[in-house]
mmCIF file of the N, C-alpha and C atoms, coordinates in Angstrom:
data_MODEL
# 
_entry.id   MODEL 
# 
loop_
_atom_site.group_PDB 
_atom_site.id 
_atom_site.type_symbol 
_atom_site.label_atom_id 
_atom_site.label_alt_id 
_atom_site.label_comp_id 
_atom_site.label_asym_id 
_atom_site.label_entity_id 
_atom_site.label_seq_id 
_atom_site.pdbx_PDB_ins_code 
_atom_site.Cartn_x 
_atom_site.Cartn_y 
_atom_site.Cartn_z 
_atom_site.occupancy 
_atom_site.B_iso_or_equiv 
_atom_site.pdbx_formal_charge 
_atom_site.auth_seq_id 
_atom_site.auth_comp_id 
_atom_site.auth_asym_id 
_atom_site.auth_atom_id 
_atom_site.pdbx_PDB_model_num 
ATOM 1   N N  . UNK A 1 1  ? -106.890 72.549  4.230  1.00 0.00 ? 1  UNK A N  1 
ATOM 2   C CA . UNK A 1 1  ? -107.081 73.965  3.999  1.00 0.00 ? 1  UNK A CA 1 
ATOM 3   C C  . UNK A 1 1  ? -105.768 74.563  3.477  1.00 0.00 ? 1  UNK A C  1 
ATOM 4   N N  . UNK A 1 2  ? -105.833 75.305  2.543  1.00 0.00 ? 2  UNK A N  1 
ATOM 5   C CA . UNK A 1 2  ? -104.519 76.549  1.979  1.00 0.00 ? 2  UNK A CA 1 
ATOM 6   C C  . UNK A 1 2  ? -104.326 77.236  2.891  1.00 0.00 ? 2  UNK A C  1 
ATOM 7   N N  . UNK A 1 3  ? -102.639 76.945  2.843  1.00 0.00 ? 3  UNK A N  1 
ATOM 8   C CA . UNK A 1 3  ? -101.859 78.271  3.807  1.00 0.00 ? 3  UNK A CA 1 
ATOM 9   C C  . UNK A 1 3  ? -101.968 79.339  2.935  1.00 0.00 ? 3  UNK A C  1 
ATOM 10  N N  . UNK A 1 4  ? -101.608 80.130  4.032  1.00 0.00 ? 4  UNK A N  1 
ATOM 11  C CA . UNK A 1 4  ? -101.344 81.479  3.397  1.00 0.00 ? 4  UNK A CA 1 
ATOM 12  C C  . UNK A 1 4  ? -100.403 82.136  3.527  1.00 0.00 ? 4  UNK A C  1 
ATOM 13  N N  . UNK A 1 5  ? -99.435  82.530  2.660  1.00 0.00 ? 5  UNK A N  1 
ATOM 14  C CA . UNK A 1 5  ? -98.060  83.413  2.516  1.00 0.00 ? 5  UNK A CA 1 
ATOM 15  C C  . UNK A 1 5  ? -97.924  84.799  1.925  1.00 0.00 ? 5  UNK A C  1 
ATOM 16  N N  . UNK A 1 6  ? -96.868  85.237  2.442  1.00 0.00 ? 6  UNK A N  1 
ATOM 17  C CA . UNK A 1 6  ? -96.782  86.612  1.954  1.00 0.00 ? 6  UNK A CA 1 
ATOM 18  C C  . UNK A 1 6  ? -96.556  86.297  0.253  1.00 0.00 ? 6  UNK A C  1 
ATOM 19  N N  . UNK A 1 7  ? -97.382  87.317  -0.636 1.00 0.00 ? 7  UNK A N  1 
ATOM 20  C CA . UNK A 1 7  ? -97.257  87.545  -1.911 1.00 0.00 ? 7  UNK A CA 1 
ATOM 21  C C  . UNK A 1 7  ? -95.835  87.562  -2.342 1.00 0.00 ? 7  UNK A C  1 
ATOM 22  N N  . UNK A 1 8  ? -94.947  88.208  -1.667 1.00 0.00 ? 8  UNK A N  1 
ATOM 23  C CA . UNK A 1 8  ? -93.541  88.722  -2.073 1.00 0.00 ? 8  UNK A CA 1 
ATOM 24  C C  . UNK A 1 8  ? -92.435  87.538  -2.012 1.00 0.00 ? 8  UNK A C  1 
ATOM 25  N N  . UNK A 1 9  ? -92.852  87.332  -0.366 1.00 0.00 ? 9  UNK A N  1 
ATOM 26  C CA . UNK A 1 9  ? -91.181  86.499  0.051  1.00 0.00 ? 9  UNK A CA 1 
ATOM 27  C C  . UNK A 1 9  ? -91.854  85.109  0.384  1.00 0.00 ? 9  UNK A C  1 
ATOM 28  N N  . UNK A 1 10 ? -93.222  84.419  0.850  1.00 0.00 ? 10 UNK A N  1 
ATOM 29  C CA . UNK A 1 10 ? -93.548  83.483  0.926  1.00 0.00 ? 10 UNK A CA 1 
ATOM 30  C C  . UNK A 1 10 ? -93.529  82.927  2.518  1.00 0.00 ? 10 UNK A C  1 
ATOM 31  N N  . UNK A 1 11 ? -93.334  84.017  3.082  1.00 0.00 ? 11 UNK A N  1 
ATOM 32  C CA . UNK A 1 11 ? -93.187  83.750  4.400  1.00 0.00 ? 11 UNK A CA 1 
ATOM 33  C C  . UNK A 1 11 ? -94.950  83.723  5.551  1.00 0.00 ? 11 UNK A C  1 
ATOM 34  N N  . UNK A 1 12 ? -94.553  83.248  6.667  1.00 0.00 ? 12 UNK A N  1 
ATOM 35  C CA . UNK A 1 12 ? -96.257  82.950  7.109  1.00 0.00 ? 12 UNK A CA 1 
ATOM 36  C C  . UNK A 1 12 ? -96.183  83.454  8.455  1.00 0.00 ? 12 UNK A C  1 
ATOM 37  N N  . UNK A 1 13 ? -95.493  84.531  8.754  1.00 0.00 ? 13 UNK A N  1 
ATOM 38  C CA . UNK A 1 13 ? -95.042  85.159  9.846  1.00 0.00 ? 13 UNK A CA 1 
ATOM 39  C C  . UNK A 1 13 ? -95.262  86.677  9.632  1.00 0.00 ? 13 UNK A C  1 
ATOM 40  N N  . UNK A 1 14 ? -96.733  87.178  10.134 1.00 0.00 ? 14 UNK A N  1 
ATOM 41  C CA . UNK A 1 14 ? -96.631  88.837  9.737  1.00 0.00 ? 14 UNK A CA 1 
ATOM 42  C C  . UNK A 1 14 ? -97.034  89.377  11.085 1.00 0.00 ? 14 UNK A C  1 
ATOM 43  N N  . UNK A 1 15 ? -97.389  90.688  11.311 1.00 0.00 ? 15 UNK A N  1 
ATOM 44  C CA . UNK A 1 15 ? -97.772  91.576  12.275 1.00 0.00 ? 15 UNK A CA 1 
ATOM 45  C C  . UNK A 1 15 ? -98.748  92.712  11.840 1.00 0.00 ? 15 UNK A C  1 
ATOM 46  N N  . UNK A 1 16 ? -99.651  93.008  12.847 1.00 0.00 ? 16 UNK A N  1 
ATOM 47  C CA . UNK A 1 16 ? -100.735 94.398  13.053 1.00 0.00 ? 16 UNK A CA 1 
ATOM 48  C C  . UNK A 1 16 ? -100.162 95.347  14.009 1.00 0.00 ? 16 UNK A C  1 
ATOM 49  N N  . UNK A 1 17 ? -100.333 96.618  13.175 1.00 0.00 ? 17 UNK A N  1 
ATOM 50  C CA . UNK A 1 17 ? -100.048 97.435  14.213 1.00 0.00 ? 17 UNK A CA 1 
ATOM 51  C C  . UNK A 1 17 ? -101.783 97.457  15.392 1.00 0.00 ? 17 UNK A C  1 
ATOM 52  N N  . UNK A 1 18 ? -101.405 98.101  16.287 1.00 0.00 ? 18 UNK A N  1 
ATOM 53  C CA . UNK A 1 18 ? -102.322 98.692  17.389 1.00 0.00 ? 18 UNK A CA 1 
ATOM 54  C C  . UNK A 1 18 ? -103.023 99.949  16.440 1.00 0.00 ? 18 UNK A C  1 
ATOM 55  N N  . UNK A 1 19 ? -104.621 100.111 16.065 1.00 0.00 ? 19 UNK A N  1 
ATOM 56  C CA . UNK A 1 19 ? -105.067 101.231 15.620 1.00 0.00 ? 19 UNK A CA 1 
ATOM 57  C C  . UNK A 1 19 ? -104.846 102.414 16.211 1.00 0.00 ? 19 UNK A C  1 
ATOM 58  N N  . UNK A 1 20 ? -104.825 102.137 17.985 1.00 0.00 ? 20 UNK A N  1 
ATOM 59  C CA . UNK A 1 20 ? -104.281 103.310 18.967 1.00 0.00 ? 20 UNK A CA 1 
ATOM 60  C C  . UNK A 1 20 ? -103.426 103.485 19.050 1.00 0.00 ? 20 UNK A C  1 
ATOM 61  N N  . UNK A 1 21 ? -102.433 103.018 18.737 1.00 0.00 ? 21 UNK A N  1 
ATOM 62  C CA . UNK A 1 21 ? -100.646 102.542 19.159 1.00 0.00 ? 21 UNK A CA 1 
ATOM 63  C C  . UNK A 1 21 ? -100.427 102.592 17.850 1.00 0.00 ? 21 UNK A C  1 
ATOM 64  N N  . UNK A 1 22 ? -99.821  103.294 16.595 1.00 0.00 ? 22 UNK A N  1 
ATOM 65  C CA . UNK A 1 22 ? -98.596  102.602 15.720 1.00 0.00 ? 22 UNK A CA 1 
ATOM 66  C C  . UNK A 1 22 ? -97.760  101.728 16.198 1.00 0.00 ? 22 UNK A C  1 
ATOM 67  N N  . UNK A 1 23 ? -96.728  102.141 17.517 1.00 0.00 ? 23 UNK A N  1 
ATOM 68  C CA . UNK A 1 23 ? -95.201  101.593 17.623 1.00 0.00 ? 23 UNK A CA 1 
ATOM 69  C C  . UNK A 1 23 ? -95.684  100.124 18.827 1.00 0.00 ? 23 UNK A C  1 
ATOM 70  N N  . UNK A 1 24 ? -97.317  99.824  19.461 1.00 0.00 ? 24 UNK A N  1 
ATOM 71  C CA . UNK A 1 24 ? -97.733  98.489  19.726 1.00 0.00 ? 24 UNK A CA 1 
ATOM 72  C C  . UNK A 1 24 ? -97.836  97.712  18.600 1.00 0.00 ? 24 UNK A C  1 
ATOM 73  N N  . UNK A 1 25 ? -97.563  96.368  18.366 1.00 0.00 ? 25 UNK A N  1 
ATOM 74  C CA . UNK A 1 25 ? -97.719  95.403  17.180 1.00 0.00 ? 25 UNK A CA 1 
ATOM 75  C C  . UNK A 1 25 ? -97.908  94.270  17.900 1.00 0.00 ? 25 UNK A C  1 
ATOM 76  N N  . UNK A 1 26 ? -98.300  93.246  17.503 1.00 0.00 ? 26 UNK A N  1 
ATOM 77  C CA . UNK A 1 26 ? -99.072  91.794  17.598 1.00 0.00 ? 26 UNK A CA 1 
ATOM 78  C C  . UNK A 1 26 ? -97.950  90.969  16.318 1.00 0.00 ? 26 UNK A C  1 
ATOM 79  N N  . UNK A 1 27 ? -97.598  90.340  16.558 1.00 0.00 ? 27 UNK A N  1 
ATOM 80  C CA . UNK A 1 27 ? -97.206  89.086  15.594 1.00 0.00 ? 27 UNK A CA 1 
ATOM 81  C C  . UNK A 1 27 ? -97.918  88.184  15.671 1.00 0.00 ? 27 UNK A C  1 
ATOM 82  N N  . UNK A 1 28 ? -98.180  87.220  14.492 1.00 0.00 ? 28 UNK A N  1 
ATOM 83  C CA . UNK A 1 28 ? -98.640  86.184  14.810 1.00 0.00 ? 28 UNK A CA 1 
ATOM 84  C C  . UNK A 1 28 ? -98.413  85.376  13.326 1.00 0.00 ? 28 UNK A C  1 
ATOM 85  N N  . UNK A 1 29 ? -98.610  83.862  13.019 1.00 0.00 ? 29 UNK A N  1 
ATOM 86  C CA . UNK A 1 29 ? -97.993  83.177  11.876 1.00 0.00 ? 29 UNK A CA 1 
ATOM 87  C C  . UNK A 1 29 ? -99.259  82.679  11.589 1.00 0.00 ? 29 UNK A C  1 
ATOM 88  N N  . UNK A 1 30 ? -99.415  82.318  9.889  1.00 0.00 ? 30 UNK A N  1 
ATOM 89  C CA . UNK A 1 30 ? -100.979 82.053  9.706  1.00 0.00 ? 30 UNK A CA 1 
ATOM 90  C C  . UNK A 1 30 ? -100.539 80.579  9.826  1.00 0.00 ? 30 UNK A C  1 
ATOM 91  N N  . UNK A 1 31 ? -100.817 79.066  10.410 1.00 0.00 ? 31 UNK A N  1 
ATOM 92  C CA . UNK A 1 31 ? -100.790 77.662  9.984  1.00 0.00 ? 31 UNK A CA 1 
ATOM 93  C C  . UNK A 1 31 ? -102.498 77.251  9.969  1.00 0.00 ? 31 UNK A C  1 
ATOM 94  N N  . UNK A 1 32 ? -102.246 77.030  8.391  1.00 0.00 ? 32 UNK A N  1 
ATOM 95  C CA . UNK A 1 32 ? -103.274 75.785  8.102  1.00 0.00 ? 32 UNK A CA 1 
ATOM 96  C C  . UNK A 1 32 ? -104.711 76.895  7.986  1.00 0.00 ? 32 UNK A C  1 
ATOM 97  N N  . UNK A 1 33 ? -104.585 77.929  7.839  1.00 0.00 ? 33 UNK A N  1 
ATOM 98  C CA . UNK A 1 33 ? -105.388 79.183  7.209  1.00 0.00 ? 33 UNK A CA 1 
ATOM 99  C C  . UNK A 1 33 ? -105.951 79.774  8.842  1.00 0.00 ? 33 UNK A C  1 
ATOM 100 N N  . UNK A 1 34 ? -105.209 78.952  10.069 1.00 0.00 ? 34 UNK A N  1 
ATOM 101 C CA . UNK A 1 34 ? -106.188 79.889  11.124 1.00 0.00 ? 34 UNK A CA 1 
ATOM 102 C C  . UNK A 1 34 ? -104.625 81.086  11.551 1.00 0.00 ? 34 UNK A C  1 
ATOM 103 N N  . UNK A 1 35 ? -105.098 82.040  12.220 1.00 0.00 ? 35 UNK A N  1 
ATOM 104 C CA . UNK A 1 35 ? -104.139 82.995  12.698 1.00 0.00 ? 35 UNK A CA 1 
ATOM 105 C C  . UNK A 1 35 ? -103.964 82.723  14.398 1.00 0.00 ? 35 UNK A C  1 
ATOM 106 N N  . UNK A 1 36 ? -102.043 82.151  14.699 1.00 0.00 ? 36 UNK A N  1 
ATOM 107 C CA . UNK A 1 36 ? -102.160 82.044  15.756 1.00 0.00 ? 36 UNK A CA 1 
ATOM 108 C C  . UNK A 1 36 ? -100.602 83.034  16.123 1.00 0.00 ? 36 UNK A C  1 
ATOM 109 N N  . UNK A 1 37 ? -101.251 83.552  16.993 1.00 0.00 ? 37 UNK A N  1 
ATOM 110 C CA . UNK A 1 37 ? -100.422 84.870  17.747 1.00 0.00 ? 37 UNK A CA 1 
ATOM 111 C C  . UNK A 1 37 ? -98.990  84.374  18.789 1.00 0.00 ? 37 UNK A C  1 
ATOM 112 N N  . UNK A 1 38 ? -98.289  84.773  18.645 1.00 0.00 ? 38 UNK A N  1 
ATOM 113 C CA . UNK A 1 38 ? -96.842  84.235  19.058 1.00 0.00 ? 38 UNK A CA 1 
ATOM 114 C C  . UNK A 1 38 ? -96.864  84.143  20.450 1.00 0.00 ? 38 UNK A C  1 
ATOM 115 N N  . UNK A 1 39 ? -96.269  83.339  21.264 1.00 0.00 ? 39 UNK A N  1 
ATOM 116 C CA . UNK A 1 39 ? -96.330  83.249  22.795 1.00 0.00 ? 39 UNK A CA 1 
ATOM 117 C C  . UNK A 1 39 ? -95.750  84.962  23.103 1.00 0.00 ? 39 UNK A C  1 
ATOM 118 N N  . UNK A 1 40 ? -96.931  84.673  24.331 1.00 0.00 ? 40 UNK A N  1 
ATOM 119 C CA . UNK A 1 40 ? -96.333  86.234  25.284 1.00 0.00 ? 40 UNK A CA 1 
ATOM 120 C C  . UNK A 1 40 ? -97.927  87.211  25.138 1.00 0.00 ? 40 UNK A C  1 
ATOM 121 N N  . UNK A 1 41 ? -98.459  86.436  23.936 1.00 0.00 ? 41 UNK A N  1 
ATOM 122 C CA . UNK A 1 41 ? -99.342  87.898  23.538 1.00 0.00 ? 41 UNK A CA 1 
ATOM 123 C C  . UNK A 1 41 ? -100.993 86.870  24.368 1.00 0.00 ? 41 UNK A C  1 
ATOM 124 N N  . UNK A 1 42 ? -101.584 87.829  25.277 1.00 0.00 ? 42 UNK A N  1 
ATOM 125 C CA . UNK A 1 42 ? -102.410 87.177  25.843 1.00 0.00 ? 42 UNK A CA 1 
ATOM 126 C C  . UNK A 1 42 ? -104.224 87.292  25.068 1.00 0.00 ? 42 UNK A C  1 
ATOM 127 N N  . UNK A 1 43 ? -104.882 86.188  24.874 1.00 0.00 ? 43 UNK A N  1 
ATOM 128 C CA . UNK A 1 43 ? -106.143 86.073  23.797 1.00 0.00 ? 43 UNK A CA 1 
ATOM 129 C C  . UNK A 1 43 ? -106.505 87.639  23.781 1.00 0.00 ? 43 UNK A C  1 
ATOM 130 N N  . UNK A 1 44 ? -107.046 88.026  25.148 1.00 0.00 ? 44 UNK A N  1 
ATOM 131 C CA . UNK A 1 44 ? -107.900 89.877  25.438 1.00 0.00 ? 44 UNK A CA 1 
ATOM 132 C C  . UNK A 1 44 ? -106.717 90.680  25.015 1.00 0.00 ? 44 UNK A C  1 
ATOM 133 N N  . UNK A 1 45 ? -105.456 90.463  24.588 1.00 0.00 ? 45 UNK A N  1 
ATOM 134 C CA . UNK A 1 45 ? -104.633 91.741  23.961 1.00 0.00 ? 45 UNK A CA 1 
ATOM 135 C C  . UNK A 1 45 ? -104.644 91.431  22.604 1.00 0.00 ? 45 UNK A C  1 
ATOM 136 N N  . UNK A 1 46 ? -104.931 90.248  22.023 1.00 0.00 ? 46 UNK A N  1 
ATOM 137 C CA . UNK A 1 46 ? -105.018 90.266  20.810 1.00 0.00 ? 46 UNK A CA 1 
ATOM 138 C C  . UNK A 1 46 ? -105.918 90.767  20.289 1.00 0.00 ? 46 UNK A C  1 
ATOM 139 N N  . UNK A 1 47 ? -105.674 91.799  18.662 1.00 0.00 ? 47 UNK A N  1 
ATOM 140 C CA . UNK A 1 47 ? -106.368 92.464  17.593 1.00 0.00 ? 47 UNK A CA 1 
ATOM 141 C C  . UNK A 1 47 ? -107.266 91.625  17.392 1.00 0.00 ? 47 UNK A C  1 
ATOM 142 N N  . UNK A 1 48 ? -108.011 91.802  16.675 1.00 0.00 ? 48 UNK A N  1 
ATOM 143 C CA . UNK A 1 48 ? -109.119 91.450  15.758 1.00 0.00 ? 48 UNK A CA 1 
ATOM 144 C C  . UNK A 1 48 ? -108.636 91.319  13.986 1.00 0.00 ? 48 UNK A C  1 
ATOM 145 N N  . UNK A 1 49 ? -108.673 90.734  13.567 1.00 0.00 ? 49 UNK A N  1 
ATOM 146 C CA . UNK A 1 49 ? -107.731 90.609  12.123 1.00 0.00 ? 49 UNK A CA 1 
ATOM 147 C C  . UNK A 1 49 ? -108.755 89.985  11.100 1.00 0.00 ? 49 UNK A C  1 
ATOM 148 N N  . UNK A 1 50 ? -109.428 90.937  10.696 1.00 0.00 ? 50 UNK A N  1 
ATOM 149 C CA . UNK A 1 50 ? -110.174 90.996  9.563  1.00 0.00 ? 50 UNK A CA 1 
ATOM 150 C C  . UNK A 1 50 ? -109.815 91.045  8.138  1.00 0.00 ? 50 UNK A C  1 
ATOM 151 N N  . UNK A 1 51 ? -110.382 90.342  6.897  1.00 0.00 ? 51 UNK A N  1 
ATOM 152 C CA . UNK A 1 51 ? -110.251 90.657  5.822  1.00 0.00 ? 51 UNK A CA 1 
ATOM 153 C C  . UNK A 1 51 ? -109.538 91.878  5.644  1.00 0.00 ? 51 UNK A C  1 
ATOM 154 N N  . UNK A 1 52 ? -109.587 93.324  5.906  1.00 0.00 ? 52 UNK A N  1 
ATOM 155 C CA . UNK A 1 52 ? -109.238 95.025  5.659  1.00 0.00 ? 52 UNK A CA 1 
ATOM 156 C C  . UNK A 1 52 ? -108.342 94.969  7.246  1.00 0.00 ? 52 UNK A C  1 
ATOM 157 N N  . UNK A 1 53 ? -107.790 93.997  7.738  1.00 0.00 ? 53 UNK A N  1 
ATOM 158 C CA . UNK A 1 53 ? -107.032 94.615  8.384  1.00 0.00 ? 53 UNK A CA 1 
ATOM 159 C C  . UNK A 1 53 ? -105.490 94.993  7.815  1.00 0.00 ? 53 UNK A C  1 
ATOM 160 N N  . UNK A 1 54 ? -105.215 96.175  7.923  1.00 0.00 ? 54 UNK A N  1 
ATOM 161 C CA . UNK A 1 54 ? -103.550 96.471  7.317  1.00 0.00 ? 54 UNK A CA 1 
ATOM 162 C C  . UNK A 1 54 ? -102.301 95.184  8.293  1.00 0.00 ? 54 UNK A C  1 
ATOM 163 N N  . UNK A 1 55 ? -101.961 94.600  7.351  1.00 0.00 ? 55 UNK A N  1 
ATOM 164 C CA . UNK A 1 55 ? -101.226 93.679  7.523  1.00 0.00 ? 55 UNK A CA 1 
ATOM 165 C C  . UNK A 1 55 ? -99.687  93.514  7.257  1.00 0.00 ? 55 UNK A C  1 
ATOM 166 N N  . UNK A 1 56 ? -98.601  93.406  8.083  1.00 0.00 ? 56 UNK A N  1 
ATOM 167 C CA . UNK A 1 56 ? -97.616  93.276  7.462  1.00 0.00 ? 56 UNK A CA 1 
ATOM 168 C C  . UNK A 1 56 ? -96.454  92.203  7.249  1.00 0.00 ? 56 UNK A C  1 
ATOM 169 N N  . UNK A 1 57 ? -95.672  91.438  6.727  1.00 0.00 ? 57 UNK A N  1 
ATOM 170 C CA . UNK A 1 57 ? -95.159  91.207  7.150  1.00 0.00 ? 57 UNK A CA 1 
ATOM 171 C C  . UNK A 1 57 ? -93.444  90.512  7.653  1.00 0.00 ? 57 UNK A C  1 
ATOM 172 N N  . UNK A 1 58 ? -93.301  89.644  8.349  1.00 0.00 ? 58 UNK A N  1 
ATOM 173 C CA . UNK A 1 58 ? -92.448  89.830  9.331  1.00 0.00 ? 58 UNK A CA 1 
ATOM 174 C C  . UNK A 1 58 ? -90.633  89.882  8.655  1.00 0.00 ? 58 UNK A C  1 
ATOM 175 N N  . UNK A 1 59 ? -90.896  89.578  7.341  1.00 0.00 ? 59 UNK A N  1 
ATOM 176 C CA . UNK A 1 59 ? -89.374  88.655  7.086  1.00 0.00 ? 59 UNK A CA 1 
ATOM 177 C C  . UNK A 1 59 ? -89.027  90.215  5.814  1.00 0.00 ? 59 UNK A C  1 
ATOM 178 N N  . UNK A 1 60 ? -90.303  90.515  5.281  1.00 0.00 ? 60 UNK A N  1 
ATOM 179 C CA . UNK A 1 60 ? -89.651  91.789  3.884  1.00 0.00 ? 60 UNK A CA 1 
ATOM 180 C C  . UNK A 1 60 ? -90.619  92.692  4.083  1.00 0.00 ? 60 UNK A C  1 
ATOM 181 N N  . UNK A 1 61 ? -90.561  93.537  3.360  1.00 0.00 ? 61 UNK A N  1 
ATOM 182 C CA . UNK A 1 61 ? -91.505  95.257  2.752  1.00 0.00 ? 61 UNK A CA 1 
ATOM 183 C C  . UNK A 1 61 ? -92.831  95.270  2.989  1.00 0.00 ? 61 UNK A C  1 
ATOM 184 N N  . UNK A 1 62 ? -93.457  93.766  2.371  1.00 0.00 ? 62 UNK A N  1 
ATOM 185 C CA . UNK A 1 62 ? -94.877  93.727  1.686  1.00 0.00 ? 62 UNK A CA 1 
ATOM 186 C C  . UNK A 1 62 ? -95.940  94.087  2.950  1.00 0.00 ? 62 UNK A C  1 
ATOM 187 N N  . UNK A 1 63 ? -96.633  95.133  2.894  1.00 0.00 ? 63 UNK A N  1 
ATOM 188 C CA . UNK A 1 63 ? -98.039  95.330  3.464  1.00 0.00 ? 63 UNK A CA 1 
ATOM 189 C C  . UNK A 1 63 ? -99.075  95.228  2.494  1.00 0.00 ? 63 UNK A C  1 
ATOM 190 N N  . UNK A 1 64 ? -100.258 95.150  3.045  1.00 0.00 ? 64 UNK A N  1 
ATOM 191 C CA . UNK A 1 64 ? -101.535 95.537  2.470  1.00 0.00 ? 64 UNK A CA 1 
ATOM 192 C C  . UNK A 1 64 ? -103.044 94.887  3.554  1.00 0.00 ? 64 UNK A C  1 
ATOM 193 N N  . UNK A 1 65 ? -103.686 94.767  2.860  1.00 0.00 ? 65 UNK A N  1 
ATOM 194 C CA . UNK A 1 65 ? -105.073 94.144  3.379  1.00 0.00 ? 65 UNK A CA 1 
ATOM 195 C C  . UNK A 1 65 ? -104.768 92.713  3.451  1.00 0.00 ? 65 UNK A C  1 
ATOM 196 N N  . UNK A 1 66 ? -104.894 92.246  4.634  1.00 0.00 ? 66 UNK A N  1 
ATOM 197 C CA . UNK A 1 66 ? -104.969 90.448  5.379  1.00 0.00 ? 66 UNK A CA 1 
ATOM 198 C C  . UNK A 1 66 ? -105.760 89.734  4.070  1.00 0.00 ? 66 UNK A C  1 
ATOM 199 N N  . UNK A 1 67 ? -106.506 90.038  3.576  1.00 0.00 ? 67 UNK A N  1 
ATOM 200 C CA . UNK A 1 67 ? -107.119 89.581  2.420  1.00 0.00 ? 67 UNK A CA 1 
ATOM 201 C C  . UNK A 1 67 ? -106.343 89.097  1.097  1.00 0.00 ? 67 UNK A C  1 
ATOM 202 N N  . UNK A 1 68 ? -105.262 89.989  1.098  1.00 0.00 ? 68 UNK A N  1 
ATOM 203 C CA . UNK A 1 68 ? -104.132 90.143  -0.101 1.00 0.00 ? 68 UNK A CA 1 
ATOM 204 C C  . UNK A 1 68 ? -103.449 88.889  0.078  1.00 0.00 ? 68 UNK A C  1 
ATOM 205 N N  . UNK A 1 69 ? -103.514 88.125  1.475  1.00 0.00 ? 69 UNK A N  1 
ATOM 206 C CA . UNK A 1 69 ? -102.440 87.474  1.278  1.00 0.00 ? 69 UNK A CA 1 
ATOM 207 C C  . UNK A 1 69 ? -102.470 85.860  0.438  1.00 0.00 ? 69 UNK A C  1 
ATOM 208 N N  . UNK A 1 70 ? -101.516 85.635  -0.212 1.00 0.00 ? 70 UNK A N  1 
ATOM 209 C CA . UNK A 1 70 ? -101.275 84.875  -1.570 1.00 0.00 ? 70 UNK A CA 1 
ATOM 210 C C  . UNK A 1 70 ? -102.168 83.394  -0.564 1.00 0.00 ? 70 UNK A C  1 
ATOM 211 N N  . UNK A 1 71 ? -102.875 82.648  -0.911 1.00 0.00 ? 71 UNK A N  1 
ATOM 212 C CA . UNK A 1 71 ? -103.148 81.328  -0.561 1.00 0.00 ? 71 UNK A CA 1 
ATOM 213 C C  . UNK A 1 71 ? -102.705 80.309  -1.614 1.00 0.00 ? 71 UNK A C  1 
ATOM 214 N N  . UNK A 1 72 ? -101.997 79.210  -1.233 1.00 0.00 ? 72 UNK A N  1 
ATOM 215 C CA . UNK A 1 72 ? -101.141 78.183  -1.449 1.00 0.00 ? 72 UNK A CA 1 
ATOM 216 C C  . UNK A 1 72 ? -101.815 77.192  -1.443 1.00 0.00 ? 72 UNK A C  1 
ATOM 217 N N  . UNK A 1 73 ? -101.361 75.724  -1.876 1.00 0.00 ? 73 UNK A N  1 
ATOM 218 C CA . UNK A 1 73 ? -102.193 74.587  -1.871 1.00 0.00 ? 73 UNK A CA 1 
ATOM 219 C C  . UNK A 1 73 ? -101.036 73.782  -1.116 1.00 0.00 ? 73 UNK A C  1 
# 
């Protein structure tokens, strides 16, 4: 399966904000196209991360839709 990297910097390390929370966020790194959430963050606190979820991430600038992000071979 294609990873997936940020469009910009190529990195596979992004974050969601909390829809209720702006300043709550979730990290998590995409390997091997599944999304796995960084130790500490427990399954029932993790988002839901859909195609349209606003996505950002972790290393430069680039946001947009989880969908946007560049897939690699």
């Amino acid at each position: 399966m294609a990873s997936m990297k940020c469009p910009d910097c190529g990195s596979q390390g992004f974050y969601v904000k909390d829809p209720e929370d702006q300043y709550n966020v979730s990290e998590f790194d995409v390997q091997d196209g599944e999304i796995v959430f960084t130790a500490g963050e427990t399954e029932s606190a993790t988002p839901e991360v859909g195609d349209d979820t606003e996505t950002f991430c972790n290393r430069c600038a680039w946001h947009d839709k989880f969908k946007a992000l560049k897939r690699v071979k």
